[in-house]
C-alpha positions in Angstrom: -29.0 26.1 -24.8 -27.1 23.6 -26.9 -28.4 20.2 -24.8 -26.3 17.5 -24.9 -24.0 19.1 -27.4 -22.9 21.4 -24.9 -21.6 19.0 -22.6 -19.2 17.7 -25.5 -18.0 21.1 -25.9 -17.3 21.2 -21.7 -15.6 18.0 -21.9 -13.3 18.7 -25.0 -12.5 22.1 -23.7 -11.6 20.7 -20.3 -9.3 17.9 -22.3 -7.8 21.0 -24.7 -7.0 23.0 -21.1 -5.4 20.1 -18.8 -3.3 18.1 -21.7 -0.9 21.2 -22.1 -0.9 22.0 -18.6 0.1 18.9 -17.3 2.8 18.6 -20.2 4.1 22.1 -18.8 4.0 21.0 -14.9 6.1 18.2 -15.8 8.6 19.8 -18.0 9.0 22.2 -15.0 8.7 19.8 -12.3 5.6 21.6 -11.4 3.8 19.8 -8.8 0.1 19.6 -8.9 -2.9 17.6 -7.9 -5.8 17.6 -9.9 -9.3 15.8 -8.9 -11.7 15.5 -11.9 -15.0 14.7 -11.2 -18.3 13.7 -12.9 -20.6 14.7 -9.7 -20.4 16.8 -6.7 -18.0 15.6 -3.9 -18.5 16.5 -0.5 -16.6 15.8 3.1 -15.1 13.4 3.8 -14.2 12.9 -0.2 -13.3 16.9 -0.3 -13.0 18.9 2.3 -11.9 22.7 3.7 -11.0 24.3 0.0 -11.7 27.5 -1.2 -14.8 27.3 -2.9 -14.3 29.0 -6.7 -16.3 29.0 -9.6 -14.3 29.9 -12.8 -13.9 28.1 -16.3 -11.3 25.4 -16.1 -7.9 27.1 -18.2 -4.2 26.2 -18.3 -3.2 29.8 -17.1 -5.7 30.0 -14.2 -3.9 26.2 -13.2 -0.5 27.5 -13.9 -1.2 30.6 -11.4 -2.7 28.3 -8.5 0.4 25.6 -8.6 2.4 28.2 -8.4 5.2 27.6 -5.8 4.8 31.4 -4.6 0.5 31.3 -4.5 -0.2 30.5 -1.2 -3.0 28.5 -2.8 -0.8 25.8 -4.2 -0.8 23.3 -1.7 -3.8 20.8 -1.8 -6.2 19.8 -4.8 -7.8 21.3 -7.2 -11.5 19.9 -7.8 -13.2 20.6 -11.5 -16.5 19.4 -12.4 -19.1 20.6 -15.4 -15.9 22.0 -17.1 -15.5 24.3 -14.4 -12.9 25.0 -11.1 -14.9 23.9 -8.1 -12.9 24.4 -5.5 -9.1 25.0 -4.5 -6.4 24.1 -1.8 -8.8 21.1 -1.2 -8.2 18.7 1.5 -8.1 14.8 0.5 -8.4 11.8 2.6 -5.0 10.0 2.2 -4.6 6.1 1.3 -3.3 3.9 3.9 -2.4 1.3 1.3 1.5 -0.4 1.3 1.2 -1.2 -2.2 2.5 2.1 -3.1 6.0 2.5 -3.7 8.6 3.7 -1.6 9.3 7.3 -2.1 5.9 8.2 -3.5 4.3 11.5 -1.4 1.4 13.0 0.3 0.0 13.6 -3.6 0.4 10.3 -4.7 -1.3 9.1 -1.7 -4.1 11.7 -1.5 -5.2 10.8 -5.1 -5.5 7.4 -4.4 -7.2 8.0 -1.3 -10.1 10.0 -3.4 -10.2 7.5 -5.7 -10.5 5.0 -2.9 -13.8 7.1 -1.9 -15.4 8.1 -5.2 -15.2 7.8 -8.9 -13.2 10.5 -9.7 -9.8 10.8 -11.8 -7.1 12.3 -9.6 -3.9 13.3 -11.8 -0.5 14.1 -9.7 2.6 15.8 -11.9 5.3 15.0 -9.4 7.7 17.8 -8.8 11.0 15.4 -7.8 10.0 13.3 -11.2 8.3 15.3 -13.4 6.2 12.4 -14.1 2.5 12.3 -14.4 0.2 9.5 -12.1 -3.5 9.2 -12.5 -5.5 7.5 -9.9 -8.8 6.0 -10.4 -10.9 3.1 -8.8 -8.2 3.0 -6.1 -5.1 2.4 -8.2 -2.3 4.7 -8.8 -1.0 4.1 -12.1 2.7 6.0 -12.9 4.5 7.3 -16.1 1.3 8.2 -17.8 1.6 9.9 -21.3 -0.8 13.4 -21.8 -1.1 11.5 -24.8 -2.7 8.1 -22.9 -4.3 10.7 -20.5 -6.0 12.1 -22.9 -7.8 9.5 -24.0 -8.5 8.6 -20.6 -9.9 11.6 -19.8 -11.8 11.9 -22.6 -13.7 8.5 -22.3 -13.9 9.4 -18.3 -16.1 12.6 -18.8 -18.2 11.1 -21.9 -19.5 8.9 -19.5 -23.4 9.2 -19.0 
């Protein structure tokens, strides 16, 4: 057992995984929504997906967004470095200060950051642009690069 260490290694791996991923999904207009978490999230956060437990990797991703899985729709939840849960159900903002045109993604990530301190990411498949909600804003046009470094500082938290 590697201590504290070993959650480094989690959280660099789970930033090596997602960065190329996302940068695929929006090359390919590949929509996907993504809830990061630092603890467990529970109803009415996350609710009626298909509890997994593998190691977060860009080709497991890549398989569940899918168009053809018929487990593409709804969230993905990781925690610890690891897939949670998928086709997860998210409580959807209500708020009009989103933009006109923006979808059930956009709004379920905001609605889960609305409810808990998480980092939802959304690749938009009519944009191929990349939002990340947290703290109950929706911010748009986000880099991998800036996400990165996000992410990074997000899951170092203690």
């Amino acid at each position: 057992m590697m201590g504290g260490n070993e959650q480094l290694v989690d959280e660099d791996y789970v930033t090596t995984e997602l960065i190329p991923l996302l940068k695929e999904a929006m090359n390919a207009r590949l929509g996907l929504l993504i809830v990061v978490s630092r603890q467990e999230l529970q109803p009415p956060v996350l609710s009626r997906g298909i509890l997994i437990d593998a190691r977060v990797s860009k080709a497991l991703l890549l398989a569940i967004f899918q168009r053809e899985s018929p487990i593409h729709d709804g969230a993905v939840w990781i925690m610890d470095g690891r897939v949670q849960s998928v086709a997860s159900v998210l409580p959807v903002s209500e708020s009009v200060e989103l933009r006109t045109g923006l979808g059930l993604r956009h709004r379920a990530a905001l609605g889960v950051s609305e409810l808990s301190d998480v980092l939802a990411l959304v690749v938009s498949e009519e944009e191929g642009t990349l939002s990340v909600a947290r703290e109950g804003k929706l911010t748009e046009a986000v880099s991998p690069e800036q996400l990165e470094l996000d992410l990074t500082a997000y899951l170092r938290v203690d």
